[in-house]
Backbone as CSV, one residue per row, in Angstrom:
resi,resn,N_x,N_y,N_z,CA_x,CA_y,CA_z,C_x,C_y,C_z
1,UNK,-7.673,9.811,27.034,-7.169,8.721,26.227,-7.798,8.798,24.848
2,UNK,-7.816,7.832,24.344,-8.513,7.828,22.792,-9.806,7.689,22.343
3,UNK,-10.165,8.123,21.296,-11.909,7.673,21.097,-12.279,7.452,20.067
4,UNK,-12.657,6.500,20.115,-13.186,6.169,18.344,-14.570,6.540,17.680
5,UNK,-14.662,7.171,17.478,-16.352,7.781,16.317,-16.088,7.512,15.596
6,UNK,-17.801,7.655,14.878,-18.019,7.536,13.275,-17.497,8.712,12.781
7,UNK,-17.341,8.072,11.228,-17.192,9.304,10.277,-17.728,10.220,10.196
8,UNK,-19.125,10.503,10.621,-20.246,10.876,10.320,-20.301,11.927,12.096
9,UNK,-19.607,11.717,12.958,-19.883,12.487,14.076,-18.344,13.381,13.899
10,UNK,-18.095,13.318,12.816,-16.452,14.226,13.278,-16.619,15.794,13.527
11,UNK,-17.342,15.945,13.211,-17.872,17.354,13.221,-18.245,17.954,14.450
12,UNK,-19.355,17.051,14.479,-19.824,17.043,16.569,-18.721,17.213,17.423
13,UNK,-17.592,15.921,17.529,-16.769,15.704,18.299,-15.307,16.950,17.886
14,UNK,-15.115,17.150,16.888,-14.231,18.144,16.541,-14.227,19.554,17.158
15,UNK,-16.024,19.598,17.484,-16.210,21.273,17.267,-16.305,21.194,19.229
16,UNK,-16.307,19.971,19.937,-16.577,19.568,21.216,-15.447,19.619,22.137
17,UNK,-14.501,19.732,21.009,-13.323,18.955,21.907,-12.007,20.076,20.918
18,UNK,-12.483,21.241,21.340,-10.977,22.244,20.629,-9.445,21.757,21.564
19,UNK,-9.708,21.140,22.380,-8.339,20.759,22.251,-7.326,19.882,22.016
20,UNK,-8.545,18.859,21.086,-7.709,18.386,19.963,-6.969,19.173,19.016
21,UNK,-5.336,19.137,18.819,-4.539,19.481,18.366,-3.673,18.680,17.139
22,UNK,-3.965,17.369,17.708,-3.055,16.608,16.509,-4.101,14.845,16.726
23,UNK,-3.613,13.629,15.720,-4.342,12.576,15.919,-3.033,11.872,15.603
24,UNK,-2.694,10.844,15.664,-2.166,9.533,15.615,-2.997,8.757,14.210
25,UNK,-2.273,8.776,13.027,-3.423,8.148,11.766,-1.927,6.386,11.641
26,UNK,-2.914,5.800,11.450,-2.677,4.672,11.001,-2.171,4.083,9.760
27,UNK,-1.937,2.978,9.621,-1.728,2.628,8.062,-2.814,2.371,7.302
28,UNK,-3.956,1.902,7.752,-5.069,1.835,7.212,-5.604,3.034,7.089
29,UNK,-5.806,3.757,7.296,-5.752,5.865,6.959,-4.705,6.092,5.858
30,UNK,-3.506,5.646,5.797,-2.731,6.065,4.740,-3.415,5.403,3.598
31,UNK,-3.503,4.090,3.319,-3.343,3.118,2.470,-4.548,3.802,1.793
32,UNK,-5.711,4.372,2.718,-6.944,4.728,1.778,-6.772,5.887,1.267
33,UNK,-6.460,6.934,1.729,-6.263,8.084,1.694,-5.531,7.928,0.188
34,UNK,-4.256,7.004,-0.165,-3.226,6.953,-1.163,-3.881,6.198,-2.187
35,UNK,-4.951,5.430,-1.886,-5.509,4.300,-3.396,-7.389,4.538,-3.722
36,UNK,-6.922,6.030,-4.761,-8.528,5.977,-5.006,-9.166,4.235,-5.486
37,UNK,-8.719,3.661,-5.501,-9.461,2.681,-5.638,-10.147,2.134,-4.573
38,UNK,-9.720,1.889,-3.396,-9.709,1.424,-2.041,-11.264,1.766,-1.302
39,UNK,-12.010,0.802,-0.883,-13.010,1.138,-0.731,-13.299,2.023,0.315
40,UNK,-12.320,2.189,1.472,-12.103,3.335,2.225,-11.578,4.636,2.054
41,UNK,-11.532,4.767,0.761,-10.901,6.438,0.338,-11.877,7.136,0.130
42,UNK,-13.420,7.210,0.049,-13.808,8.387,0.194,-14.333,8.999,1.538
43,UNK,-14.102,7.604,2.678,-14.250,7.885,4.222,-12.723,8.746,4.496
44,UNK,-11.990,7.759,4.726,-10.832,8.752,4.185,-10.330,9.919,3.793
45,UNK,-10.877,10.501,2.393,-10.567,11.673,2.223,-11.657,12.803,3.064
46,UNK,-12.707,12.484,3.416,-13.959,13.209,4.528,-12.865,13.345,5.473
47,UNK,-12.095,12.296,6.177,-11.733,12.383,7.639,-10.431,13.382,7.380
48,UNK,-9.736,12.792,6.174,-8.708,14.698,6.219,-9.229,15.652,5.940
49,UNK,-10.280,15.714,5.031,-10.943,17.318,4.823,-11.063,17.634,6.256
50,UNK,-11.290,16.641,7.280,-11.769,17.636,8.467,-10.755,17.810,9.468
51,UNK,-9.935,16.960,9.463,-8.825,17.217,9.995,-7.881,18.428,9.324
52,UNK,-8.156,18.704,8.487,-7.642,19.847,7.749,-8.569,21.468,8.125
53,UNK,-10.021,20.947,8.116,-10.816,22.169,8.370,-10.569,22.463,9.867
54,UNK,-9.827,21.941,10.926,-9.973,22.130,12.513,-8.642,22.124,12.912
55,UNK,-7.682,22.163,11.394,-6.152,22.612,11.752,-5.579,21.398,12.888
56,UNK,-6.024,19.906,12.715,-5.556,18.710,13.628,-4.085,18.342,12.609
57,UNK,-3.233,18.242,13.086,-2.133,17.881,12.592,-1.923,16.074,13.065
58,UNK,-1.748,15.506,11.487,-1.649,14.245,11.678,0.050,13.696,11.667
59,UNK,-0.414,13.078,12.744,1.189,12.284,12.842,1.377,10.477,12.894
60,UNK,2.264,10.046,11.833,2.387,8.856,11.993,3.616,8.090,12.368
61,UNK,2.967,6.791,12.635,4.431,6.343,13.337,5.093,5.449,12.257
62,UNK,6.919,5.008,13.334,7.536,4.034,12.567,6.759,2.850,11.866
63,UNK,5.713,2.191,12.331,5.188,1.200,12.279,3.889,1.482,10.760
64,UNK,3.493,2.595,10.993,2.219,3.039,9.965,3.083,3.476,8.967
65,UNK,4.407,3.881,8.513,5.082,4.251,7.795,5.862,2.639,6.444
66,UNK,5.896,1.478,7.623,6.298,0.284,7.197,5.334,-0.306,6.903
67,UNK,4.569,-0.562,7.265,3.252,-0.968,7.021,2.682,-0.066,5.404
68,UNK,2.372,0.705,5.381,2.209,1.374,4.430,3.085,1.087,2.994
69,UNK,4.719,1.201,3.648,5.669,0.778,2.326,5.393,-0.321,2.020
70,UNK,5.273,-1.629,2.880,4.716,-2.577,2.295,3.441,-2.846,1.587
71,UNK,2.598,-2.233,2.101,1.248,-2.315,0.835,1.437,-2.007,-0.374
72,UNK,2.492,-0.802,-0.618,2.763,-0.454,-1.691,3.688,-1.334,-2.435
73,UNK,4.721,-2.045,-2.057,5.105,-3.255,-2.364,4.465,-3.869,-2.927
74,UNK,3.717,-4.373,-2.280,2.934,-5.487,-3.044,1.975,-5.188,-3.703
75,UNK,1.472,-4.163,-4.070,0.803,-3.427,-5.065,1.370,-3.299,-6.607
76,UNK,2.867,-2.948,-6.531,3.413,-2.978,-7.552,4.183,-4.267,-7.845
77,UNK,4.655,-4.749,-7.235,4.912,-6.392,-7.470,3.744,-7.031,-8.499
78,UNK,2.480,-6.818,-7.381,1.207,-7.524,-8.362,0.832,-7.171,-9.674
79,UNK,1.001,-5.937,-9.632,1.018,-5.546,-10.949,2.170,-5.528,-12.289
80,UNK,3.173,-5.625,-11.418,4.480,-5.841,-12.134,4.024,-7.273,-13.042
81,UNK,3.919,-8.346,-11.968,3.781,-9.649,-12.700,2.411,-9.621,-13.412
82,UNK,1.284,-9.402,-12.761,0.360,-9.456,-13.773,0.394,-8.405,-15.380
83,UNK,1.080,-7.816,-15.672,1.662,-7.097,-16.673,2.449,-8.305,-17.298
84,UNK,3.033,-9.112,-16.657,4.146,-9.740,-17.808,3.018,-11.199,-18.281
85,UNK,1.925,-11.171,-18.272,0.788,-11.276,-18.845,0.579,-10.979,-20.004
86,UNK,0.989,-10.098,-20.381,0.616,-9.370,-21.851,1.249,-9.569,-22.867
87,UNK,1.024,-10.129,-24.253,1.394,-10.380,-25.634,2.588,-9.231,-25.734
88,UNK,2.285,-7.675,-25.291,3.468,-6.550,-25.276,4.740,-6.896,-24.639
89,UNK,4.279,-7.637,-23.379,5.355,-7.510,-22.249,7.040,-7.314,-22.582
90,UNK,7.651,-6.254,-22.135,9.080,-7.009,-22.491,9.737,-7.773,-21.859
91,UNK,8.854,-8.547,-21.073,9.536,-9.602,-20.125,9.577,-11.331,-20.691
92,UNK,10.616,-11.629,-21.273,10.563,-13.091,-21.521,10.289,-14.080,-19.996
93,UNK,9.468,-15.104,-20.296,9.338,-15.961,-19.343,8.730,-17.117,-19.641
94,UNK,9.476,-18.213,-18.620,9.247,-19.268,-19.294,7.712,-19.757,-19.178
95,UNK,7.538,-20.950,-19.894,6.208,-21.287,-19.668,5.705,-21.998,-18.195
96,UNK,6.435,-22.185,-17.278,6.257,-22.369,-15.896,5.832,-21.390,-15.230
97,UNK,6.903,-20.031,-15.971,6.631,-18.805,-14.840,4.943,-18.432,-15.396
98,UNK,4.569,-18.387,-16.643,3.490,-18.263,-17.261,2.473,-18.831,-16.582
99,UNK,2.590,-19.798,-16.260,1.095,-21.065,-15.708,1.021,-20.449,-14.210
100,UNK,2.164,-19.905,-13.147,2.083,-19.806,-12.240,1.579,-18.193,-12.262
101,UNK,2.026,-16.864,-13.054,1.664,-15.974,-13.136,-0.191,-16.226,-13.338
102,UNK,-0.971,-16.880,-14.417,-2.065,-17.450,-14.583,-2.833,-17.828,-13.335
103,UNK,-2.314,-18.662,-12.849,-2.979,-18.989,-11.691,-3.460,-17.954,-10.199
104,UNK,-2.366,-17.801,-10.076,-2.022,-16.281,-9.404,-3.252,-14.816,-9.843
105,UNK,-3.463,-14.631,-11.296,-4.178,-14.151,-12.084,-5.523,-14.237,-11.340
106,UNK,-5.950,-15.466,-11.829,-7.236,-15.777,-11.598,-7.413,-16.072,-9.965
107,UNK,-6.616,-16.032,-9.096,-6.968,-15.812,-7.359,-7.044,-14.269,-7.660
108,UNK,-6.136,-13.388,-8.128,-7.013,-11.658,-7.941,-8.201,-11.466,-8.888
109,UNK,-8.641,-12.117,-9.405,-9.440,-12.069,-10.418,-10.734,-12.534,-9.414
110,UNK,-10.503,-13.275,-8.538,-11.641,-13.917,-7.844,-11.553,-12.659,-6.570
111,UNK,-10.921,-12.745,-5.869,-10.543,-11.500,-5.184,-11.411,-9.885,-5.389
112,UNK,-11.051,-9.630,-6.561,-11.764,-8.715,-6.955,-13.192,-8.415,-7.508
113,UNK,-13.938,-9.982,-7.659,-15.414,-10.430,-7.718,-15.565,-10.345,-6.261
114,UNK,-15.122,-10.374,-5.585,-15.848,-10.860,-4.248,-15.287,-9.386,-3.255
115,UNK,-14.717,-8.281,-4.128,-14.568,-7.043,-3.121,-14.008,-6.960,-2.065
116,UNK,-12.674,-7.751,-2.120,-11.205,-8.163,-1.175,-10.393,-7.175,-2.165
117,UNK,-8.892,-6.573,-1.373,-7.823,-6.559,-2.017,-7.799,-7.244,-3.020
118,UNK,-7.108,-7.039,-3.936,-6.492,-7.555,-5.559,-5.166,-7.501,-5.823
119,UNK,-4.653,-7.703,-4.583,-3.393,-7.776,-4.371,-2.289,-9.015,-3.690
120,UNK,-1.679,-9.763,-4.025,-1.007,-11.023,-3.884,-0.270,-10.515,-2.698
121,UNK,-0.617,-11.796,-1.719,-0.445,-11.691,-0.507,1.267,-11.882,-0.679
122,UNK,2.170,-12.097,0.456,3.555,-12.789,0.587,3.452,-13.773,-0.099
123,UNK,2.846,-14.310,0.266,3.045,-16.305,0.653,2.444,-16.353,-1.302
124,UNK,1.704,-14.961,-1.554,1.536,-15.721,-3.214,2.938,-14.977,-3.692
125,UNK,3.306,-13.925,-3.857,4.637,-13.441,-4.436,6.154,-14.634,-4.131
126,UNK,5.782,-15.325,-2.461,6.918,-15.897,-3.261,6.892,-16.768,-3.716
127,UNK,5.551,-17.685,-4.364,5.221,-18.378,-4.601,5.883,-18.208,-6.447
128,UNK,5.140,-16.765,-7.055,5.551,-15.948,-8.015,7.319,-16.374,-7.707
129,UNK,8.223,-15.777,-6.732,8.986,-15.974,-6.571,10.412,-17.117,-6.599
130,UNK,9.193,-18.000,-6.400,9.939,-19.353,-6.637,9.943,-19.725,-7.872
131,UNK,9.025,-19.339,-9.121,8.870,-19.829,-10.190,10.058,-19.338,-11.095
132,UNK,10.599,-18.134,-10.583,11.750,-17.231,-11.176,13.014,-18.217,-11.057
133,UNK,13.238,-19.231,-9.794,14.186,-19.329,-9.170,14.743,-20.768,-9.420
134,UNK,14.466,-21.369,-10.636,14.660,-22.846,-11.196,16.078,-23.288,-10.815
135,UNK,16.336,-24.157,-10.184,17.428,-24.688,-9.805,18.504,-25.013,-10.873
136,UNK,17.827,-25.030,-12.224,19.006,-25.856,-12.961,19.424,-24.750,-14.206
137,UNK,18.617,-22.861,-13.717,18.615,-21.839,-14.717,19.107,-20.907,-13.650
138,UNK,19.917,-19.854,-14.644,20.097,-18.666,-13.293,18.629,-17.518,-13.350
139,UNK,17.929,-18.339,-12.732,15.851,-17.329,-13.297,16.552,-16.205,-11.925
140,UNK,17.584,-16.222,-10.488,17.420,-15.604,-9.874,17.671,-14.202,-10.637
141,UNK,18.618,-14.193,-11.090,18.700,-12.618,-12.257,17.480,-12.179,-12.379
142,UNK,16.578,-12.556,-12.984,15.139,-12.212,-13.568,14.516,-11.387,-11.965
143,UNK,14.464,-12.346,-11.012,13.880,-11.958,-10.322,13.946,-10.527,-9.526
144,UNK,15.710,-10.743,-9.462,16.579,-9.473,-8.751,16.485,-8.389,-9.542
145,UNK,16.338,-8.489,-10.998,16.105,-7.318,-11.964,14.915,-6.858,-11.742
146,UNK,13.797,-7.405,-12.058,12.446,-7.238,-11.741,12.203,-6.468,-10.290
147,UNK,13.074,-6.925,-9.256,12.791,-5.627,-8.031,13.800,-4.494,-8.224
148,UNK,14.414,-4.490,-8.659,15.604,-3.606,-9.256,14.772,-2.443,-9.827
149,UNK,14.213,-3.043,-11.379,13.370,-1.934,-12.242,12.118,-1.484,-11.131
150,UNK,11.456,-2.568,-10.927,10.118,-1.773,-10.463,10.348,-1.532,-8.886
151,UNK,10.890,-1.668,-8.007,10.625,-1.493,-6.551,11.945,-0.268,-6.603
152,UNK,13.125,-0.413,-6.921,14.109,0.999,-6.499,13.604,2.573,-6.855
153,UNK,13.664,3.125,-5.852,12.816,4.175,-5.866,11.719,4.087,-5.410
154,UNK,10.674,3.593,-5.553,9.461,4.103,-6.280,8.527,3.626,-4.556
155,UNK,9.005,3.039,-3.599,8.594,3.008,-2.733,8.969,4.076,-1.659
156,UNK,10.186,4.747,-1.628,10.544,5.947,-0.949,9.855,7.232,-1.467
157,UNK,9.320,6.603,-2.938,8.823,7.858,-3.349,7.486,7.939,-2.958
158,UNK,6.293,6.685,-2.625,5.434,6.649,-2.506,5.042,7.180,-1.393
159,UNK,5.880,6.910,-0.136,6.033,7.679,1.370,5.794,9.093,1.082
160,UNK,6.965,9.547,-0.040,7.483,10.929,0.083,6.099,12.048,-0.141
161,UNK,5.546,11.052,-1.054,4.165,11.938,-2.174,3.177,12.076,-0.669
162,UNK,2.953,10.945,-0.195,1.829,11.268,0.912,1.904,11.667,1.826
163,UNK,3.775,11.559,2.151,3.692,12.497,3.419,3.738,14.392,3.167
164,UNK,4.173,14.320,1.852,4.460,15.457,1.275,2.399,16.164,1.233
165,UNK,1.925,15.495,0.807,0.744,15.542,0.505,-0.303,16.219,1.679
166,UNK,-0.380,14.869,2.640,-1.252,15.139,3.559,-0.203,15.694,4.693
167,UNK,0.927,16.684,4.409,1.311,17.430,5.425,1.464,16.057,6.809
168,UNK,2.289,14.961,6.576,2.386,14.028,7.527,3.490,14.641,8.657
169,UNK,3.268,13.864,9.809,4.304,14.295,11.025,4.605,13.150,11.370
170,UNK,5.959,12.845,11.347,6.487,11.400,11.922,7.032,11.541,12.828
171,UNK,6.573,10.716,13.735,7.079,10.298,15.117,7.727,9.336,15.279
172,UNK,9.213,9.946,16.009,10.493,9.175,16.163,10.227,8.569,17.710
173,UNK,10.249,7.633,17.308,10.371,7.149,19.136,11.581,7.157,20.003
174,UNK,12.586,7.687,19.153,13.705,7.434,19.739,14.024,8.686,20.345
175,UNK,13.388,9.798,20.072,13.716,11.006,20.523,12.682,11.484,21.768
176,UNK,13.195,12.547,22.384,12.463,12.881,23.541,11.514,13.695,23.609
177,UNK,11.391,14.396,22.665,9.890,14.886,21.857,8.784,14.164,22.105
């Protein structure tokens, strides 16, 4: 069955156990592996160097694949809006969406003092979300454009780079493989 070690014994257990052939990696393995920022990417990149030095072929599933697109989601969302922050921005917005972008601001701002994600959960995007969505303006345009420009593409592409990258293997559950 499965076993969990330290980072620090992969070597031991790698060189113990040749018939490990492949591992099952997670979304939390992707997510670090993909965001040098992430305080787990240089455990991370150790655990593929060695999975790479002992020829283990990593495979992920439907679930670590969605999981993953969504982090990246909301990675660029957060940054999308915290960008329309800026004196440059070419994003007009009203002074509602402004106070709520602000606020929003300063929760990743605290977030990132205290060495959490810096990234706006759901429940804050649609919060972001609702501010777009004024009942008596058509703000939904704004909003639908805004995932339009920044989310089309760029999340199929984010899959593509890491699976392309770390040589990923996806596992279909639907097949008999």
């Amino acid at each position: 069955m499965g076993n969990c070690i330290q980072f620090s014994e992969a070597d031991n257990f790698l060189t113990k156990s040749p018939e490990v052939k492949a591992c099952l990696a997670d979304s939390s393995f992707l997510v670090a592996i993909s965001d040098e920022d992430h305080s787990q990417h240089d455990n991370a990149q150790f655990l593929f160097e060695k999975l790479t030095e002992y020829e283990i072929r990593i495979f992920v599933s439907v679930t670590a694949r969605s999981e993953f697109i969504d982090y990246h989601r909301r990675v660029i969302v957060t940054e999308t809006l915290m960008d329309m922050l800026a004196p440059t921005s070419k994003w007009k917005i009203s002074a509602n969406v402004r106070d709520v972008l602000r606020t929003q601001k300063g929760w990743i701002d605290n977030q990132a003092r205290s060495e959490s994600e810096p990234y706006l959960s759901d429940s804050r995007i649609k919060i972001c979300k609702q501010a777009f969505l004024p009942i008596t303006q058509s703000g939904q345009i704004g909003w639908t454009e805004l995932c339009k420009e920044y989310l089309a593409g760029r999340l199929l592409s984010a899959w593509n780079s890491i699976s392309d990258a770390f040589v990923l293997n996806y596992v279909d559950m639907r097949t008999d493989d």
